[in-house]
N, CA, C and O atoms as CSV, one atom per row, in Angstrom:
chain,resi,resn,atom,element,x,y,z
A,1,UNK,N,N,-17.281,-1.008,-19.555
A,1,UNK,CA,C,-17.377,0.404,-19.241
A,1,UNK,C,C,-18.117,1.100,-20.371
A,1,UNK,O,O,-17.752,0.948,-21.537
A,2,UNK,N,N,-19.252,1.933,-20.006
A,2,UNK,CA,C,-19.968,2.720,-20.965
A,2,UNK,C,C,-18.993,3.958,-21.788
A,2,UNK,O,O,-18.060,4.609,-21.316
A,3,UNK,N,N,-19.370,3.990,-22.676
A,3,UNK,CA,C,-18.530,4.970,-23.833
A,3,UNK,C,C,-18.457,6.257,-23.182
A,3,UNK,O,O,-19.627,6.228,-22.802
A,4,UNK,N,N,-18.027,7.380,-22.738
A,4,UNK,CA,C,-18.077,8.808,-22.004
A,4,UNK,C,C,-17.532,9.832,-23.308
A,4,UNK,O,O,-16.485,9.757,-23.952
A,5,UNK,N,N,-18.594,10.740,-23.412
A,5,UNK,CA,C,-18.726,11.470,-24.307
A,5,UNK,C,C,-16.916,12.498,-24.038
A,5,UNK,O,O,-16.247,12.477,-23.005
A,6,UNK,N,N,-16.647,13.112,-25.077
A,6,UNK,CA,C,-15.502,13.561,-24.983
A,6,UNK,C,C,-14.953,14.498,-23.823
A,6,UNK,O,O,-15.698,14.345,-22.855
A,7,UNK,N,N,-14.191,15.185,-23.609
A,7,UNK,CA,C,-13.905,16.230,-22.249
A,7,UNK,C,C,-14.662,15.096,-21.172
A,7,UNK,O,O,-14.748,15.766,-20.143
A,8,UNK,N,N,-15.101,14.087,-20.944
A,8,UNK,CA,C,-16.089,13.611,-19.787
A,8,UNK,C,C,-14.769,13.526,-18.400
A,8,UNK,O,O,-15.101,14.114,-17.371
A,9,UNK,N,N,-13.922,13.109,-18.392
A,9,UNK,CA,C,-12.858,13.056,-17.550
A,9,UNK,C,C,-12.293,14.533,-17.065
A,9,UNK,O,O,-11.969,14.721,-15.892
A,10,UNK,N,N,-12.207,15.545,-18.057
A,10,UNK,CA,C,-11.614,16.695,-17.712
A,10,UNK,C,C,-12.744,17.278,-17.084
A,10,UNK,O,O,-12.354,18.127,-16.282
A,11,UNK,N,N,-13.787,17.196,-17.105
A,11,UNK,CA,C,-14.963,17.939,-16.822
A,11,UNK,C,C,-15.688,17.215,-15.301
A,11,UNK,O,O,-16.277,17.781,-14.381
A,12,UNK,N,N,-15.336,15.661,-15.519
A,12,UNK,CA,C,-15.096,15.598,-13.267
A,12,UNK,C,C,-13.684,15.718,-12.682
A,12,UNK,O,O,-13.769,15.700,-11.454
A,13,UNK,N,N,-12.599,15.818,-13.043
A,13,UNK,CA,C,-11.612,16.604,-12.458
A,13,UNK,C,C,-11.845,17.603,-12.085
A,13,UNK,O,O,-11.586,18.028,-10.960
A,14,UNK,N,N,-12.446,18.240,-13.066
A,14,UNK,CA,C,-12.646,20.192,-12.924
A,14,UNK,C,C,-13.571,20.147,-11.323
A,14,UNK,O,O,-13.315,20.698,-10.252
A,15,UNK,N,N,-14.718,19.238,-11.739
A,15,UNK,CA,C,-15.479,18.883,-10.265
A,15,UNK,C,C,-15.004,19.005,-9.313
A,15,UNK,O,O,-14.914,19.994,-8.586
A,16,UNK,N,N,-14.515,17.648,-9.173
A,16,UNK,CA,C,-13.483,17.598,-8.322
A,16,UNK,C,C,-12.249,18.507,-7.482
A,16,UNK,O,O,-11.849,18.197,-6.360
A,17,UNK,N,N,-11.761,19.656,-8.253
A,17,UNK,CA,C,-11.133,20.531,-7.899
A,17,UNK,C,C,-11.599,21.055,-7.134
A,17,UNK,O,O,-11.250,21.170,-5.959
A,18,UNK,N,N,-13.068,21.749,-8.018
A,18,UNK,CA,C,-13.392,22.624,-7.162
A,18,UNK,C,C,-14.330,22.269,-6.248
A,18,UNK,O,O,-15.052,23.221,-5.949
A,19,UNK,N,N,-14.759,20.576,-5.323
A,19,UNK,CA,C,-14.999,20.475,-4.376
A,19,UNK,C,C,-14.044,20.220,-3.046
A,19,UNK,O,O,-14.392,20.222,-1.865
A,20,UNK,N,N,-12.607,19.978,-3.665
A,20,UNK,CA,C,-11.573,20.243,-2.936
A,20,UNK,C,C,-11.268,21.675,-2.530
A,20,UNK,O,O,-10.919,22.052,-1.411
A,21,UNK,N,N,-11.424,22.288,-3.439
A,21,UNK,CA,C,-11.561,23.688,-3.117
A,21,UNK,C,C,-12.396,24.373,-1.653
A,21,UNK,O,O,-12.106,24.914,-0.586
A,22,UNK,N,N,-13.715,23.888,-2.508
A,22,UNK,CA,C,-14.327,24.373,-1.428
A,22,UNK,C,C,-14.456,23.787,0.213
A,22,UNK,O,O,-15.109,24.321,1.110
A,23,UNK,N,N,-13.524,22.366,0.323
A,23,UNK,CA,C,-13.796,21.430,1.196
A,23,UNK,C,C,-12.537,22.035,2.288
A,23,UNK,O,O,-12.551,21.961,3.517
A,24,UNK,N,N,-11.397,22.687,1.349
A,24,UNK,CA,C,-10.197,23.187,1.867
A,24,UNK,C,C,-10.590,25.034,2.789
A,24,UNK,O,O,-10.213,25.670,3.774
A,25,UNK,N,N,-11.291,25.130,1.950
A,25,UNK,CA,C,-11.563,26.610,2.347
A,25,UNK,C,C,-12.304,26.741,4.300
A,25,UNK,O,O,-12.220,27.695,5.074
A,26,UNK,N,N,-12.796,25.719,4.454
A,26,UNK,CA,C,-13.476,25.249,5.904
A,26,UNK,C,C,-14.622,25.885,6.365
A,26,UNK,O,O,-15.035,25.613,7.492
A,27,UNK,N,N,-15.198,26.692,5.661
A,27,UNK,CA,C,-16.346,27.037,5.585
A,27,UNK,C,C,-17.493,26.614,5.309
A,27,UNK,O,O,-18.514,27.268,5.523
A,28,UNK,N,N,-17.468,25.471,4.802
A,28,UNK,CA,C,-18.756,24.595,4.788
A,28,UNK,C,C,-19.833,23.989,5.753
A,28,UNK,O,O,-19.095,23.196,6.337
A,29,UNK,N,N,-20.763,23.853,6.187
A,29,UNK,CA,C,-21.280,23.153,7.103
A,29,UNK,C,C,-21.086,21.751,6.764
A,29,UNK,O,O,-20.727,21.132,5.763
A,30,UNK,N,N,-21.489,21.437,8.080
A,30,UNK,CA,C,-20.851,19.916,7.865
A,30,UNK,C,C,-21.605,19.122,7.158
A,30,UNK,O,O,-21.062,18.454,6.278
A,31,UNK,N,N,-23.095,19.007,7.391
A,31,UNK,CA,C,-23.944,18.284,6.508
A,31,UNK,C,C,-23.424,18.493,4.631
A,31,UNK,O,O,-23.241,17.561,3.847
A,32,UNK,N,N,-23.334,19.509,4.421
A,32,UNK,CA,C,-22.646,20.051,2.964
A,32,UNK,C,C,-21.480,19.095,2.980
A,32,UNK,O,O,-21.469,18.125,2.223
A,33,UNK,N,N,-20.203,19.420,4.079
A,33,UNK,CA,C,-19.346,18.843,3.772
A,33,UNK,C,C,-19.394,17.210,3.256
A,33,UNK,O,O,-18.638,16.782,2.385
A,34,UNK,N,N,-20.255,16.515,3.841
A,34,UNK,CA,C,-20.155,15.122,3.654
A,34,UNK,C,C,-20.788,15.346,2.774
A,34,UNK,O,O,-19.888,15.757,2.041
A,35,UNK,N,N,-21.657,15.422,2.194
A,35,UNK,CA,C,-22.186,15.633,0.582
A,35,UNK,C,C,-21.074,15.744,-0.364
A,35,UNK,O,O,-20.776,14.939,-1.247
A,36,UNK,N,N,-20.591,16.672,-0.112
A,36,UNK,CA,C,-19.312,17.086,-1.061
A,36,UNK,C,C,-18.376,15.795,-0.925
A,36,UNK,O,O,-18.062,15.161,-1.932
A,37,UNK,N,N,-18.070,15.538,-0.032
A,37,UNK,CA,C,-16.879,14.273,0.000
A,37,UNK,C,C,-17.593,12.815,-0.327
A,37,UNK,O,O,-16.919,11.787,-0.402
A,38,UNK,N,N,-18.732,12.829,-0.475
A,38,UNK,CA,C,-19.493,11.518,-1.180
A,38,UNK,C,C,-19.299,11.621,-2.181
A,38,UNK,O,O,-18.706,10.693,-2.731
A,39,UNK,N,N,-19.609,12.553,-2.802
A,39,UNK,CA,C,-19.244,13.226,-4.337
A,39,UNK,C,C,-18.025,12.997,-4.754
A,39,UNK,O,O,-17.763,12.637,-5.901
A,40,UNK,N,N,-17.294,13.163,-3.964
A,40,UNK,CA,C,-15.379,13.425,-4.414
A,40,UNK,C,C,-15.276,12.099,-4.420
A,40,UNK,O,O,-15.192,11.719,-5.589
A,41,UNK,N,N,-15.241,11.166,-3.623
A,41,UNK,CA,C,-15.288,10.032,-3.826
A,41,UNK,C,C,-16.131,9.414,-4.908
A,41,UNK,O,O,-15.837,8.240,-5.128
A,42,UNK,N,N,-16.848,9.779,-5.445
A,42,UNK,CA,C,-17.861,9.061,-6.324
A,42,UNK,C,C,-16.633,9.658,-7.905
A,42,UNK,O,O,-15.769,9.053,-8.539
A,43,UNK,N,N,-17.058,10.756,-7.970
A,43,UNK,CA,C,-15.908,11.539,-8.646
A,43,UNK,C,C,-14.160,10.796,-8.981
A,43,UNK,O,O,-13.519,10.978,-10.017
A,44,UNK,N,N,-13.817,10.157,-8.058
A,44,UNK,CA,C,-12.402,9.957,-8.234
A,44,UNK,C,C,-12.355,8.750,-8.431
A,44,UNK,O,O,-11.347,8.250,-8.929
A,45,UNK,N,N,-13.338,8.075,-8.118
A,45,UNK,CA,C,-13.505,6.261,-8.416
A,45,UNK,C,C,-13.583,6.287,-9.886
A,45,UNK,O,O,-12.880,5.521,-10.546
A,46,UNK,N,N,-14.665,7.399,-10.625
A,46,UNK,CA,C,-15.001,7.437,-12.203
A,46,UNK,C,C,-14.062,8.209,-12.841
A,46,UNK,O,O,-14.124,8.304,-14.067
A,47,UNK,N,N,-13.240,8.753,-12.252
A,47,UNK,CA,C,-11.772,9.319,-13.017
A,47,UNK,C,C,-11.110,8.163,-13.154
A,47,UNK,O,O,-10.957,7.738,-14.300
A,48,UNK,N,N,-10.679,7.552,-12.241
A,48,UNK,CA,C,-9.529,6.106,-11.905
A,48,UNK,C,C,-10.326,5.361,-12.861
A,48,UNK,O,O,-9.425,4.794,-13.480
A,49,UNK,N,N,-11.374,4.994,-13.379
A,49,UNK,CA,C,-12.081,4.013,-14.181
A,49,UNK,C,C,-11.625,4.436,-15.642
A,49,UNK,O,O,-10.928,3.798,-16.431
A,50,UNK,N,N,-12.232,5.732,-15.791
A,50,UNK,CA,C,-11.735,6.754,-17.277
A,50,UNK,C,C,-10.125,6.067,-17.048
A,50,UNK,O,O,-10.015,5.003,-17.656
A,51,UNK,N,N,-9.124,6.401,-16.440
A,51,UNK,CA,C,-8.598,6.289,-16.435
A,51,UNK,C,C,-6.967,4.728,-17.035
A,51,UNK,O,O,-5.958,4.657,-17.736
A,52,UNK,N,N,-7.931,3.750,-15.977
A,52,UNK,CA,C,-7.302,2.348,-16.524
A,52,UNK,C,C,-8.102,2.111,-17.926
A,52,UNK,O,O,-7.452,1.897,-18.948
A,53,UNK,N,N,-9.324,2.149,-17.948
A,53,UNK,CA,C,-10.003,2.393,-19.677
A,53,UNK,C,C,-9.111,3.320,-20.738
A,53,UNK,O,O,-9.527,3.565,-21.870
A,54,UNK,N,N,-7.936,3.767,-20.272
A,54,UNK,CA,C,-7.440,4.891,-21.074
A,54,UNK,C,C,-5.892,3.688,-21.452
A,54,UNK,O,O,-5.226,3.090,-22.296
A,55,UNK,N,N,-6.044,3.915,-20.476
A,55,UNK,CA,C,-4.508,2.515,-20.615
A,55,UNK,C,C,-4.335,1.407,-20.892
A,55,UNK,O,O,-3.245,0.852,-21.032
A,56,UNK,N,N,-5.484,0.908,-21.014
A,56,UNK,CA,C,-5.787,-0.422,-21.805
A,56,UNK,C,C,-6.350,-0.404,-22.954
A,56,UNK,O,O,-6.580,-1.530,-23.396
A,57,UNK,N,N,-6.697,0.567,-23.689
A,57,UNK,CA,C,-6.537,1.038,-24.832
A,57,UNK,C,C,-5.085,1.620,-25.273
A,57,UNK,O,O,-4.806,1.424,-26.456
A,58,UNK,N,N,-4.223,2.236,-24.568
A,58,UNK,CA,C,-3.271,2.380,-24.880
A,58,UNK,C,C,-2.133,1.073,-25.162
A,58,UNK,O,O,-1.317,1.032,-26.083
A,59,UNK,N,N,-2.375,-0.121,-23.922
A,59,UNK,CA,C,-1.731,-1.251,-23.904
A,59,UNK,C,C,-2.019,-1.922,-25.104
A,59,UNK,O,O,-1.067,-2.491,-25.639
A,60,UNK,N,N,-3.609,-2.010,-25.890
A,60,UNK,CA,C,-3.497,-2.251,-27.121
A,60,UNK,C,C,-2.972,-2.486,-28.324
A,60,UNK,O,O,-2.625,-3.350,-29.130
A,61,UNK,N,N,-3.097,-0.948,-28.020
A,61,UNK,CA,C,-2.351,-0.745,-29.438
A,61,UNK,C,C,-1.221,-0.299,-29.569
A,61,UNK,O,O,-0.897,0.234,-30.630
A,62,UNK,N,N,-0.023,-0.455,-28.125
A,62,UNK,CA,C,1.311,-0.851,-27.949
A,62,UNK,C,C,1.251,-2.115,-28.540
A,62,UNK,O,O,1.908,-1.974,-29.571
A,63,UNK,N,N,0.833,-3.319,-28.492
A,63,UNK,CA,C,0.338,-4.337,-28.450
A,63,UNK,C,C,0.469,-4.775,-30.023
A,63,UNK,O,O,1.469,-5.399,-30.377
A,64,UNK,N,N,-0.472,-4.466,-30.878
A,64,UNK,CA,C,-0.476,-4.331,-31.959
A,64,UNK,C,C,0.406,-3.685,-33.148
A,64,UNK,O,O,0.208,-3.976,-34.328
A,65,UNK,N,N,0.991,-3.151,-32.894
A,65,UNK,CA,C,2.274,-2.230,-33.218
A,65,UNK,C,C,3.544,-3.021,-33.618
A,65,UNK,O,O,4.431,-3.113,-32.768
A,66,UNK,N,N,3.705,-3.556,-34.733
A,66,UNK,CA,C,5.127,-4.252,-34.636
A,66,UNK,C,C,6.383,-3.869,-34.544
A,66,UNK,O,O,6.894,-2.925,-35.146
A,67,UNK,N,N,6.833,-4.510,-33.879
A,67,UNK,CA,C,8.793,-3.850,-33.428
A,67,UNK,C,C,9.256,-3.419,-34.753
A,67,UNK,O,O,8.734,-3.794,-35.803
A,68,UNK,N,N,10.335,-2.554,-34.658
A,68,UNK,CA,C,10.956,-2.621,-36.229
A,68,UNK,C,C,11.581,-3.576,-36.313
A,68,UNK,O,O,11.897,-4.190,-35.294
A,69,UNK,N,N,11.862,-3.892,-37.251
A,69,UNK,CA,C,12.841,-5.071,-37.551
A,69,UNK,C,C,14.445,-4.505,-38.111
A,69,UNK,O,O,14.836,-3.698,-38.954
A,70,UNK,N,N,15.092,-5.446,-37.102
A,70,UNK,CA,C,16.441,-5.329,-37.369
A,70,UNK,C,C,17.128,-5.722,-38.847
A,70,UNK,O,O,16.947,-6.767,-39.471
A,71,UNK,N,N,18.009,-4.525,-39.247
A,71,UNK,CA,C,18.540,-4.994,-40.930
A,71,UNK,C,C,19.336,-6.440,-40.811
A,71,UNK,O,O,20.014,-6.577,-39.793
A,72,UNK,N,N,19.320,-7.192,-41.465
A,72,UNK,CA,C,20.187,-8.693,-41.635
A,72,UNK,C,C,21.605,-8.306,-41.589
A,72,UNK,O,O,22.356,-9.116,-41.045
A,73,UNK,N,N,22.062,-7.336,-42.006
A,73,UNK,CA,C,23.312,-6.766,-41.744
A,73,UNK,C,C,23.169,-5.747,-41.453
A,73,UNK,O,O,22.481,-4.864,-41.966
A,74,UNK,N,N,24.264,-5.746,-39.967
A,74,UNK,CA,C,24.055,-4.639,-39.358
A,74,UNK,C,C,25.322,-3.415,-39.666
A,74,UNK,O,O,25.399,-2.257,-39.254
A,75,UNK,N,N,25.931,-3.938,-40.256
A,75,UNK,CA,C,26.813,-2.588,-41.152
A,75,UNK,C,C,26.358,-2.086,-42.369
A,75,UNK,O,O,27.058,-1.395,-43.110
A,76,UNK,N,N,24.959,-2.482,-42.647
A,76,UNK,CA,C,24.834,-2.043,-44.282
A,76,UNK,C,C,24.381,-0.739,-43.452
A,76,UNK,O,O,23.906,-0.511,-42.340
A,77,UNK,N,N,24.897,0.209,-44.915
A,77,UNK,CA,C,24.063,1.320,-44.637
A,77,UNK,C,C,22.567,1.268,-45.336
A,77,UNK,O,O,22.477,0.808,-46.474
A,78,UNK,N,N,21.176,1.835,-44.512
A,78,UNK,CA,C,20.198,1.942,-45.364
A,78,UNK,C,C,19.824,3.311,-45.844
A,78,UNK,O,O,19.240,4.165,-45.178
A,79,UNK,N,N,20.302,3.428,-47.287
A,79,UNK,CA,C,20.394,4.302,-48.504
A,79,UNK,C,C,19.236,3.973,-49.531
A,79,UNK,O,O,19.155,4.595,-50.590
């Protein structure tokens, strides 16, 4: 997956909204409409992509992260 400059996800959501928006409102012609819903679809496939790319970076470096480790005695106090 290519690197996406920052805000790139919030900024086709925002898209996205507002071609739901306008797709909800029913005023569109229809030729428009399918334009718009090619789009939304194109749109929500590259969110869902941003997306698992977001979580497998997150799974990472869950990943990498070591557990704490339990004290050898578990009544000492640590003071």
């Amino acid at each position: 997956m290519a690197e996406q400059k920052p805000g790139a996800f919030e900024q086709k959501v925002a898209e996205l909204e507002s071609i739901v928006k306008q797709l909800e409102k029913g005023d569109v012609e229809l030729d428009r409409a399918v334009e718009l819903f090619k789009r939304g679809k194109t749109l929500a496939a590259e969110c869902e992509e941003l997306l698992k790319g977001a979580q497998a970076q997150i799974d990472r470096a869950m990943e990498q992260t070591p557990a704490p480790q339990e004290p050898a005695d578990s009544e000492e106090i640590p003071f």
